[in-house]
Biopython code that builds the backbone (N, CA, C, O; Angstrom):
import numpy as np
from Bio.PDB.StructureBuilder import StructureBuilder

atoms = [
    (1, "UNK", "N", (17.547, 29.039, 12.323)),
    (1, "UNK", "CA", (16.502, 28.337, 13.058)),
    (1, "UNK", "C", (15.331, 27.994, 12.130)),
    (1, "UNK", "O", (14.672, 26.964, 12.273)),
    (2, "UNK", "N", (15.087, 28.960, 11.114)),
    (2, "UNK", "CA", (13.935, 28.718, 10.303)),
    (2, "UNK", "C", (13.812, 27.635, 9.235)),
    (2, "UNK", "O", (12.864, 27.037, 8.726)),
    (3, "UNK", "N", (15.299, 27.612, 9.075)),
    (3, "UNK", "CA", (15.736, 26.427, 8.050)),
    (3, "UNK", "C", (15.366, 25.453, 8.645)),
    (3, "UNK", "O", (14.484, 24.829, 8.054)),
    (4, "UNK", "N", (15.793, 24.911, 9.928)),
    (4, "UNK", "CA", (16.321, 23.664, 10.861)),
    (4, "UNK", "C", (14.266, 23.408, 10.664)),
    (4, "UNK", "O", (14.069, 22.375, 10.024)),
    (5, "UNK", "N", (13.175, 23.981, 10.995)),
    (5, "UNK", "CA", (11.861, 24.029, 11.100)),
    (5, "UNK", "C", (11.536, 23.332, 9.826)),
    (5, "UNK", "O", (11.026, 22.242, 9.563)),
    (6, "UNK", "N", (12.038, 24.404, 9.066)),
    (6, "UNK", "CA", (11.252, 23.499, 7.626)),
    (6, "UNK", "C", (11.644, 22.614, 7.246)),
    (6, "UNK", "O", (10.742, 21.890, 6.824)),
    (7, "UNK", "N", (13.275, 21.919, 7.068)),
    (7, "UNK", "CA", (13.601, 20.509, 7.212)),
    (7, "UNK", "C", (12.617, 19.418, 8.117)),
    (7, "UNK", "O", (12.011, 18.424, 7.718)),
    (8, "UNK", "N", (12.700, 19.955, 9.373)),
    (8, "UNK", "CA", (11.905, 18.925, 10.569)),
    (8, "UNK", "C", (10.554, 18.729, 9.372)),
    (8, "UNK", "O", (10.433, 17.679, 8.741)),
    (9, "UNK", "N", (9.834, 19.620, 9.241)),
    (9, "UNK", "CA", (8.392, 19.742, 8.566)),
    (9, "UNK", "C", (8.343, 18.674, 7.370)),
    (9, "UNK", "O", (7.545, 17.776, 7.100)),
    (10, "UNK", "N", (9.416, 19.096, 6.816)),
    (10, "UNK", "CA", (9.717, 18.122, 5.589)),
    (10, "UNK", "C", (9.551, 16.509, 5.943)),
    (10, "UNK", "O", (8.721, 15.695, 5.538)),
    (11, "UNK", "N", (10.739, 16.360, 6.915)),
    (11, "UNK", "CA", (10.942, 15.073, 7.309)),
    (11, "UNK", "C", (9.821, 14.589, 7.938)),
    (11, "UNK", "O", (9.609, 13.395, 7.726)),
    (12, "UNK", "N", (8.988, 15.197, 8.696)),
    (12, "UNK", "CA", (7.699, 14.495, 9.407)),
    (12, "UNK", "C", (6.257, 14.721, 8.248)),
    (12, "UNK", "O", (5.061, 14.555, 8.486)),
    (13, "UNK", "N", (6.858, 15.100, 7.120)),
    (13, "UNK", "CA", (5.191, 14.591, 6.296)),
    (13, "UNK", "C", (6.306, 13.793, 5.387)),
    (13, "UNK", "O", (5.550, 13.251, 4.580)),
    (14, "UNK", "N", (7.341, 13.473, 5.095)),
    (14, "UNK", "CA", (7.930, 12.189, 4.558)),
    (14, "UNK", "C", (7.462, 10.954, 5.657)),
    (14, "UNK", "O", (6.903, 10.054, 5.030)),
    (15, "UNK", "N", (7.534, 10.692, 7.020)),
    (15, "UNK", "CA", (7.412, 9.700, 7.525)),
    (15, "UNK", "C", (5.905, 9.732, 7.647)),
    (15, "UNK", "O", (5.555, 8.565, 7.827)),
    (16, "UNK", "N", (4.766, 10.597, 7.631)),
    (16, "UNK", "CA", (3.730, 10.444, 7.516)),
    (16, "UNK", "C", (3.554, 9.408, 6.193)),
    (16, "UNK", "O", (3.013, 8.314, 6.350)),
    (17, "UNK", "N", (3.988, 9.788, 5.055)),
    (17, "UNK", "CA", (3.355, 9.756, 3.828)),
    (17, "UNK", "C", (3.911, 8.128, 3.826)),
    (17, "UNK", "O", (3.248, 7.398, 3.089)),
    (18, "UNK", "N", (5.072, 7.454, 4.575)),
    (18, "UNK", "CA", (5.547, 5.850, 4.451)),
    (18, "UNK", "C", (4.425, 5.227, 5.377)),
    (18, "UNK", "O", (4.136, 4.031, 5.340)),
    (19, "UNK", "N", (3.719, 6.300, 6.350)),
    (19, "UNK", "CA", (3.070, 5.425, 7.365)),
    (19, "UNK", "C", (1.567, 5.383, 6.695)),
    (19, "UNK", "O", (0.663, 4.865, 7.350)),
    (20, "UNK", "N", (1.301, 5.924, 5.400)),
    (20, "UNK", "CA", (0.366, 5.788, 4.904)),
    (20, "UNK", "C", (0.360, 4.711, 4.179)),
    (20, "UNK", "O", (-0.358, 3.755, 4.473)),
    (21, "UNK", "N", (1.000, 4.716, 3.340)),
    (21, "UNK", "CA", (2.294, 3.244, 2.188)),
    (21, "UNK", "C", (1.850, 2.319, 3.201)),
    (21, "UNK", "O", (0.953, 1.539, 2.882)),
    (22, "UNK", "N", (2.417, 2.263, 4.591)),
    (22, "UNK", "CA", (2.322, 1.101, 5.248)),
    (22, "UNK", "C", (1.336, 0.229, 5.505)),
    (22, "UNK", "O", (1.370, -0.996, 5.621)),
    (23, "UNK", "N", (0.361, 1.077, 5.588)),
    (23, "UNK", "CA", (-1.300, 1.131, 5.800)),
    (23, "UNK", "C", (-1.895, 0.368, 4.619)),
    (23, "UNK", "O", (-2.673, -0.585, 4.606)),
    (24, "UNK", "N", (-1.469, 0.868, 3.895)),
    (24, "UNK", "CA", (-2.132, 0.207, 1.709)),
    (24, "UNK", "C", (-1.103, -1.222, 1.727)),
    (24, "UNK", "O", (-1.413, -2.287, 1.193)),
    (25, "UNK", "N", (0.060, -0.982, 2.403)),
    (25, "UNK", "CA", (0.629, -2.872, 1.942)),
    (25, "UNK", "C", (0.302, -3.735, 2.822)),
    (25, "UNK", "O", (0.418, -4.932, 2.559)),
    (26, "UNK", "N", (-0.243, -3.244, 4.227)),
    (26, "UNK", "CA", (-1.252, -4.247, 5.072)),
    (26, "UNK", "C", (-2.823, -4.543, 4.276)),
    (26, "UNK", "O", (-3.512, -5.517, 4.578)),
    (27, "UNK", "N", (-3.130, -3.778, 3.483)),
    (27, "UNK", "CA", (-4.322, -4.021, 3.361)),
    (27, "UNK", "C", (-4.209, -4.987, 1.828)),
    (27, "UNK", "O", (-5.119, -5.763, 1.536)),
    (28, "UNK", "N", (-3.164, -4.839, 1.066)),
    (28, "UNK", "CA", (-2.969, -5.508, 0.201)),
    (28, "UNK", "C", (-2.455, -6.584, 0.370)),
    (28, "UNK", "O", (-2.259, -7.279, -0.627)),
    (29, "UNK", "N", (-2.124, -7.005, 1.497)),
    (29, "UNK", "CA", (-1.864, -8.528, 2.143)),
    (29, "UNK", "C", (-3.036, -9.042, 1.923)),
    (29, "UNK", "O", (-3.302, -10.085, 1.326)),
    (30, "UNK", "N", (-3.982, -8.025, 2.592)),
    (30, "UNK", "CA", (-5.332, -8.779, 2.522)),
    (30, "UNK", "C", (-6.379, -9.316, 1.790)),
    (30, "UNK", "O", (-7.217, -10.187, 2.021)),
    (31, "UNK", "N", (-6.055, -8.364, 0.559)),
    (31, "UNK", "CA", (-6.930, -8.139, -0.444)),
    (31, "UNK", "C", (-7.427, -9.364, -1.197)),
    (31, "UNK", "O", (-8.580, -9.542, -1.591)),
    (32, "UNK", "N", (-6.498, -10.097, -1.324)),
    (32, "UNK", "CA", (-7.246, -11.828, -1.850)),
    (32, "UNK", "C", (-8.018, -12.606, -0.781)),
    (32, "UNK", "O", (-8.550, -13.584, -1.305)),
    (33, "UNK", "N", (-8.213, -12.539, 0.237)),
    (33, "UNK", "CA", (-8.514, -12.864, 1.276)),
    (33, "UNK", "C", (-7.928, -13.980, 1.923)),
    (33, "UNK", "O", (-8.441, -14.739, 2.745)),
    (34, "UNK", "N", (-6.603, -13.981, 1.365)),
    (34, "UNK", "CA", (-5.959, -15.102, 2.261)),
    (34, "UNK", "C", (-4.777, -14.583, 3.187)),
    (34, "UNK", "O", (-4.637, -13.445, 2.738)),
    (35, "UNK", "N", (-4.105, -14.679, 3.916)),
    (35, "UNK", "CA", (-3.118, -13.934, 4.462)),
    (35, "UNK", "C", (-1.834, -15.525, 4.698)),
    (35, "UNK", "O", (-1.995, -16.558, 5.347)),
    (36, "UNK", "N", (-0.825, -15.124, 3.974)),
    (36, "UNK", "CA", (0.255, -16.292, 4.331)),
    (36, "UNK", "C", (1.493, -16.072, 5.739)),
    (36, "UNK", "O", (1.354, -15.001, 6.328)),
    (37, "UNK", "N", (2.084, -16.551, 6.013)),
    (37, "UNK", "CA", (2.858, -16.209, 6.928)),
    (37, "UNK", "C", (4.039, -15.491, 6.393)),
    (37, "UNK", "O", (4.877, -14.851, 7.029)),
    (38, "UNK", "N", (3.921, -15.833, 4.350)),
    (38, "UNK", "CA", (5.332, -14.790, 4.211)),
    (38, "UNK", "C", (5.239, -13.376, 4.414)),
    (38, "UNK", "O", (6.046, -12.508, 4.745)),
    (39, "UNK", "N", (3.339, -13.401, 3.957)),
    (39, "UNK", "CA", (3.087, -11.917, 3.745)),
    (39, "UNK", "C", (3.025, -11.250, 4.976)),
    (39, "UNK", "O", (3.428, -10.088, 4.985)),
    (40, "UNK", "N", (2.453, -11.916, 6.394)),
    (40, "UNK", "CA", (2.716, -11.134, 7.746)),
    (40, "UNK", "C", (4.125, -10.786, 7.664)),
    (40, "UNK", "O", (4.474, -9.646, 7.971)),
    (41, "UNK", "N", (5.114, -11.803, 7.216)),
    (41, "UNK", "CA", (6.745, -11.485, 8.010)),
    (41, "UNK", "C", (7.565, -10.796, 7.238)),
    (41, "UNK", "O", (8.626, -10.282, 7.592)),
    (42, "UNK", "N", (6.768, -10.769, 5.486)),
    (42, "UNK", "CA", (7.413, -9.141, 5.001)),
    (42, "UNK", "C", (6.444, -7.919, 5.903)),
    (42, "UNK", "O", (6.991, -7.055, 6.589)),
    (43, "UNK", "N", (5.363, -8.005, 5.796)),
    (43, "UNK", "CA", (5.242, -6.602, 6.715)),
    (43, "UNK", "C", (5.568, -6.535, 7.919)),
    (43, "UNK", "O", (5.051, -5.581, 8.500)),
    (44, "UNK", "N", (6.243, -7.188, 8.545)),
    (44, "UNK", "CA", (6.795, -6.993, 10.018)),
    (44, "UNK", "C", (8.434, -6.405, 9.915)),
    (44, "UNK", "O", (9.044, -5.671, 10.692)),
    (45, "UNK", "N", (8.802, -6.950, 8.824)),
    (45, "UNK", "CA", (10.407, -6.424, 8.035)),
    (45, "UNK", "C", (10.095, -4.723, 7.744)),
    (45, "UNK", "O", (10.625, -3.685, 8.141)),
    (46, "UNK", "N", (9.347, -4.933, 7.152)),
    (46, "UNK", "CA", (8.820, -3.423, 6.523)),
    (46, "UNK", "C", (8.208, -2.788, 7.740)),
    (46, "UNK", "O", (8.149, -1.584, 7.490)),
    (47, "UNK", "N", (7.887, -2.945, 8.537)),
    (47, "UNK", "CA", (7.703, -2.061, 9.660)),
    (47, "UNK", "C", (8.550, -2.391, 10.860)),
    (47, "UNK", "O", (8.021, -2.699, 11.928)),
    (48, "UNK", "N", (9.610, -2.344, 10.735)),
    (48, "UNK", "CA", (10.726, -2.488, 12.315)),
    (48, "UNK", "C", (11.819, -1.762, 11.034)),
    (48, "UNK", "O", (12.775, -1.111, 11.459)),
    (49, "UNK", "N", (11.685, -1.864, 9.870)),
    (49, "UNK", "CA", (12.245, -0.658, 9.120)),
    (49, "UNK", "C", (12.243, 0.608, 9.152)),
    (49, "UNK", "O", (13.195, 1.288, 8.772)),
    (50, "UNK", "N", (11.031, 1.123, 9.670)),
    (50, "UNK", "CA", (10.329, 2.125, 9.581)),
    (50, "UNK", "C", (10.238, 2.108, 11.078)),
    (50, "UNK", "O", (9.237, 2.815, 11.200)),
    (51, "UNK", "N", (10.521, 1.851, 12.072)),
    (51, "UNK", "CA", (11.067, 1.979, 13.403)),
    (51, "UNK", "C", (9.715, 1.546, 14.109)),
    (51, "UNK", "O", (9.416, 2.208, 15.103)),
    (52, "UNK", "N", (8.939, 0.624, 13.768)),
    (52, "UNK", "CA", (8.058, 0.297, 14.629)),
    (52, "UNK", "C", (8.513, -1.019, 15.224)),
    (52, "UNK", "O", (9.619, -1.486, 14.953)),
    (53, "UNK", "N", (7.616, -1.641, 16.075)),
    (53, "UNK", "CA", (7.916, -2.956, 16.774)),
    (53, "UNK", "C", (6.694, -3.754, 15.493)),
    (53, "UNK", "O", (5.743, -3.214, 14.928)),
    (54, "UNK", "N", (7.205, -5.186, 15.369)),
    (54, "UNK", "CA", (6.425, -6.089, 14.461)),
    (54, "UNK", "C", (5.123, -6.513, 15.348)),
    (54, "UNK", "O", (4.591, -7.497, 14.833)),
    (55, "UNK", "N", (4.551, -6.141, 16.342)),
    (55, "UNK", "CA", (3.397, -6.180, 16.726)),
    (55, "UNK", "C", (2.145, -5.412, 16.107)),
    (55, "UNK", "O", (0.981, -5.810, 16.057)),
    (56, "UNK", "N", (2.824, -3.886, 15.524)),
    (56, "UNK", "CA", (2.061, -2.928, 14.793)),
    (56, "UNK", "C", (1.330, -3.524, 13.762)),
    (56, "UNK", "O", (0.439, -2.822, 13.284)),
    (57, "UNK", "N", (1.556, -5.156, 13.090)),
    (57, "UNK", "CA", (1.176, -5.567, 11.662)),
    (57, "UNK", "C", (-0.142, -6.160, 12.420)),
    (57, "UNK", "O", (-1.252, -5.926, 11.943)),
    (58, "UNK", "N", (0.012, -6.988, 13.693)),
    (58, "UNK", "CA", (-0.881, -7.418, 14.164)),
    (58, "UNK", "C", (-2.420, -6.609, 13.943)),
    (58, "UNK", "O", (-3.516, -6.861, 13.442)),
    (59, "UNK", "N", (-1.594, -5.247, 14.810)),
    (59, "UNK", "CA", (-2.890, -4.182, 15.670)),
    (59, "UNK", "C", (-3.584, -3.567, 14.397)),
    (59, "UNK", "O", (-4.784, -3.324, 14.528)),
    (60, "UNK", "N", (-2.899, -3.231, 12.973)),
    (60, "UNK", "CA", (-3.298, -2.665, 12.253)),
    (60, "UNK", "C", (-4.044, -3.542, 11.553)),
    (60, "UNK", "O", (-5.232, -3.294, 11.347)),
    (61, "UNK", "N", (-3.398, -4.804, 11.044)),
    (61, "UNK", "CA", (-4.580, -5.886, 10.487)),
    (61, "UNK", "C", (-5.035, -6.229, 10.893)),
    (61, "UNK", "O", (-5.316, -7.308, 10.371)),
    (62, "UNK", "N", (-5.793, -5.988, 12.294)),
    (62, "UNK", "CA", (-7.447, -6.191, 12.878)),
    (62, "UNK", "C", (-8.088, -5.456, 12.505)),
    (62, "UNK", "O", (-9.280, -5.737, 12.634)),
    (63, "UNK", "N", (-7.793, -4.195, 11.878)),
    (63, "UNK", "CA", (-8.537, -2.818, 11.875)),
    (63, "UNK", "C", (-8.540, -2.434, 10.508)),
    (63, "UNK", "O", (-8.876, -1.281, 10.240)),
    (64, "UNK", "N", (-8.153, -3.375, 9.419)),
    (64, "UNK", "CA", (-8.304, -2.721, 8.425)),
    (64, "UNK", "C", (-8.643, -3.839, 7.481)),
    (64, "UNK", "O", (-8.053, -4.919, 7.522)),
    (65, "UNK", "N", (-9.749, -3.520, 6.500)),
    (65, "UNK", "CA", (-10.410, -4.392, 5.711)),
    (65, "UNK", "C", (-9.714, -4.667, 4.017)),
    (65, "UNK", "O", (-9.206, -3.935, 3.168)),
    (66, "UNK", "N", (-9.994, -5.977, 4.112)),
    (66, "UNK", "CA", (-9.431, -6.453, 2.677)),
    (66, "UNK", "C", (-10.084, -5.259, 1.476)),
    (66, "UNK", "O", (-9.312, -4.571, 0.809)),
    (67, "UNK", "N", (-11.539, -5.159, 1.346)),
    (67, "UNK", "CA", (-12.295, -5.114, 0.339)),
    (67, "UNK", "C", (-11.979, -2.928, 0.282)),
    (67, "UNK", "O", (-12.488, -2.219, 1.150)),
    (68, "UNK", "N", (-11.545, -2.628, -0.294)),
    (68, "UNK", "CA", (-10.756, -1.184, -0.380)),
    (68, "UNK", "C", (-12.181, -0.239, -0.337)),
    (68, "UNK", "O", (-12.183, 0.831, 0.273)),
    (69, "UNK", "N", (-13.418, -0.759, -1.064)),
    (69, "UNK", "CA", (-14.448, 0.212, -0.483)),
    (69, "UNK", "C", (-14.888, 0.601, 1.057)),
    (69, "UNK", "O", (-15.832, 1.288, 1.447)),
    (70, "UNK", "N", (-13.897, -0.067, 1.763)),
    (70, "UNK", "CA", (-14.390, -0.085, 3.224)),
    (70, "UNK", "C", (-13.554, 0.749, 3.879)),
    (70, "UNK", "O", (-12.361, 0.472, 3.752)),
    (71, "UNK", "N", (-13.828, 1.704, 4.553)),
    (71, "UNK", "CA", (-12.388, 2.268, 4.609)),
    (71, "UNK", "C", (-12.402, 3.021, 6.465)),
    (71, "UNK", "O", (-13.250, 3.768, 6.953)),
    (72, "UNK", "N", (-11.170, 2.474, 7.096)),
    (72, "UNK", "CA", (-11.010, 2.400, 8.477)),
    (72, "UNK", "C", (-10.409, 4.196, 8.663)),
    (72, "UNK", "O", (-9.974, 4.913, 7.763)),
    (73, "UNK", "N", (-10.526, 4.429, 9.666)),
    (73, "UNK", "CA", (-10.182, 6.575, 9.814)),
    (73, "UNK", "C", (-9.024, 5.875, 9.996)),
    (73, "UNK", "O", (-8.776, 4.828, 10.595)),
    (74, "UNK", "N", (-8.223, 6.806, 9.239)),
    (74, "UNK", "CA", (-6.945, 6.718, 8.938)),
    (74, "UNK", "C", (-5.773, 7.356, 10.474)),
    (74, "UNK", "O", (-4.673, 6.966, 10.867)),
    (75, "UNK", "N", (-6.811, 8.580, 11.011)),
    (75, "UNK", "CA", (-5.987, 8.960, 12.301)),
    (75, "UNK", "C", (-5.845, 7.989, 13.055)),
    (75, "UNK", "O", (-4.739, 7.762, 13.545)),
    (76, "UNK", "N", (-7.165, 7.021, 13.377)),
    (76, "UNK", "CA", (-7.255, 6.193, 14.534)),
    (76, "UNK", "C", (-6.232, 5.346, 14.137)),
    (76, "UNK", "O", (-5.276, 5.353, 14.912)),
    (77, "UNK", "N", (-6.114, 4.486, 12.998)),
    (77, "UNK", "CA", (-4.789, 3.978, 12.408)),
    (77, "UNK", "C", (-3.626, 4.727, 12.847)),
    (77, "UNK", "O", (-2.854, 4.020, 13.495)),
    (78, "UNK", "N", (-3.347, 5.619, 12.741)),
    (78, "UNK", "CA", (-1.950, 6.012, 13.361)),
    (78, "UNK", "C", (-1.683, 6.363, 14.305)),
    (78, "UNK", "O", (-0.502, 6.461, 14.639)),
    (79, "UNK", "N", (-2.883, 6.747, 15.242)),
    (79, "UNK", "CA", (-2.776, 7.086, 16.243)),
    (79, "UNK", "C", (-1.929, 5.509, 17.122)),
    (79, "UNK", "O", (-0.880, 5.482, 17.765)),
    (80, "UNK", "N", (-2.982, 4.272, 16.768)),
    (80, "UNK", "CA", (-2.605, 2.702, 17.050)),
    (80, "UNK", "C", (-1.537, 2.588, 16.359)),
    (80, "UNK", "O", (-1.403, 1.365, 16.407)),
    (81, "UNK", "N", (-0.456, 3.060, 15.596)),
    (81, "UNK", "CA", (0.312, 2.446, 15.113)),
    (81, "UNK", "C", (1.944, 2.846, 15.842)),
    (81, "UNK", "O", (2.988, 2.245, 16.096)),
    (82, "UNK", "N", (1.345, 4.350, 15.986)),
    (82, "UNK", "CA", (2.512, 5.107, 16.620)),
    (82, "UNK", "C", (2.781, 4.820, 18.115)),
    (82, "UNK", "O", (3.840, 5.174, 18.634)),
    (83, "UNK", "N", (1.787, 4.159, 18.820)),
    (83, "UNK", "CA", (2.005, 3.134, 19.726)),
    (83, "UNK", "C", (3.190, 1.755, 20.083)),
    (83, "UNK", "O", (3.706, 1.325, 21.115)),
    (84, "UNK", "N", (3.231, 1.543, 19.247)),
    (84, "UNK", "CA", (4.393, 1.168, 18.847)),
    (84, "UNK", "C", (5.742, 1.047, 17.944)),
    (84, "UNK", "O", (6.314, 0.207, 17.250)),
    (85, "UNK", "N", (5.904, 2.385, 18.371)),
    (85, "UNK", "CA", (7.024, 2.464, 17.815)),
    (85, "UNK", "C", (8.812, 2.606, 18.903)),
    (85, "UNK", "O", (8.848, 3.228, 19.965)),
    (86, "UNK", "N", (9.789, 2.047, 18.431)),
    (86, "UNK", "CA", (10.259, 1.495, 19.164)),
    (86, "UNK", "C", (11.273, 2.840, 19.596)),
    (86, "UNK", "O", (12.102, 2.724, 20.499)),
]
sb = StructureBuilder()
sb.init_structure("model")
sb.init_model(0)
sb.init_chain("A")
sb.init_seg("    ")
for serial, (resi, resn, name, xyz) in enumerate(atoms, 1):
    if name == "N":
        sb.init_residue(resn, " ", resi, " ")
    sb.init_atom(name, np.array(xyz, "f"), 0.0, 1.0, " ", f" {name:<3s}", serial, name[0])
structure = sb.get_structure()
């Protein structure tokens, strides 16, 4: 049983640590300040990968700023992200 725990543990700060990743390649969409439609529809690929619905690229790039000194609480980010997940 103790094994089966620390695997789970493992595996849920691995999917933490992609939903962080996910967070830095939305914001690096942004970072020139232009946003193209390829760059929304790779991060919508990259997140229905990662088992969310492609609405999550929407909710998260309202909430998170191009310029990296600015920086959005990262819970409230996941808290909104894990919202949709499918």
């Amino acid at each position: 049983m103790r094994r089966s725990l620390t695997l789970l543990s493992s595996w849920s700060l691995l999917f933490l640590r992609l939903d962080i990743q996910f967070v830095y390649l939305i914001q690096l969409m942004k970072s020139d300040g232009q946003v193209f439609k390829s760059e929304i529809h790779f991060c919508e690929t990259i997140a229905e990968k990662l088992g969310y619905k492609k609405g999550v690229v929407a909710e998260l790039s309202s909430r998170i700023y191009s310029d990296p000194t600015i920086t959005a609480d990262r819970n409230m980010l996941m808290e909104r992200a894990h919202k949709f997940i499918k």
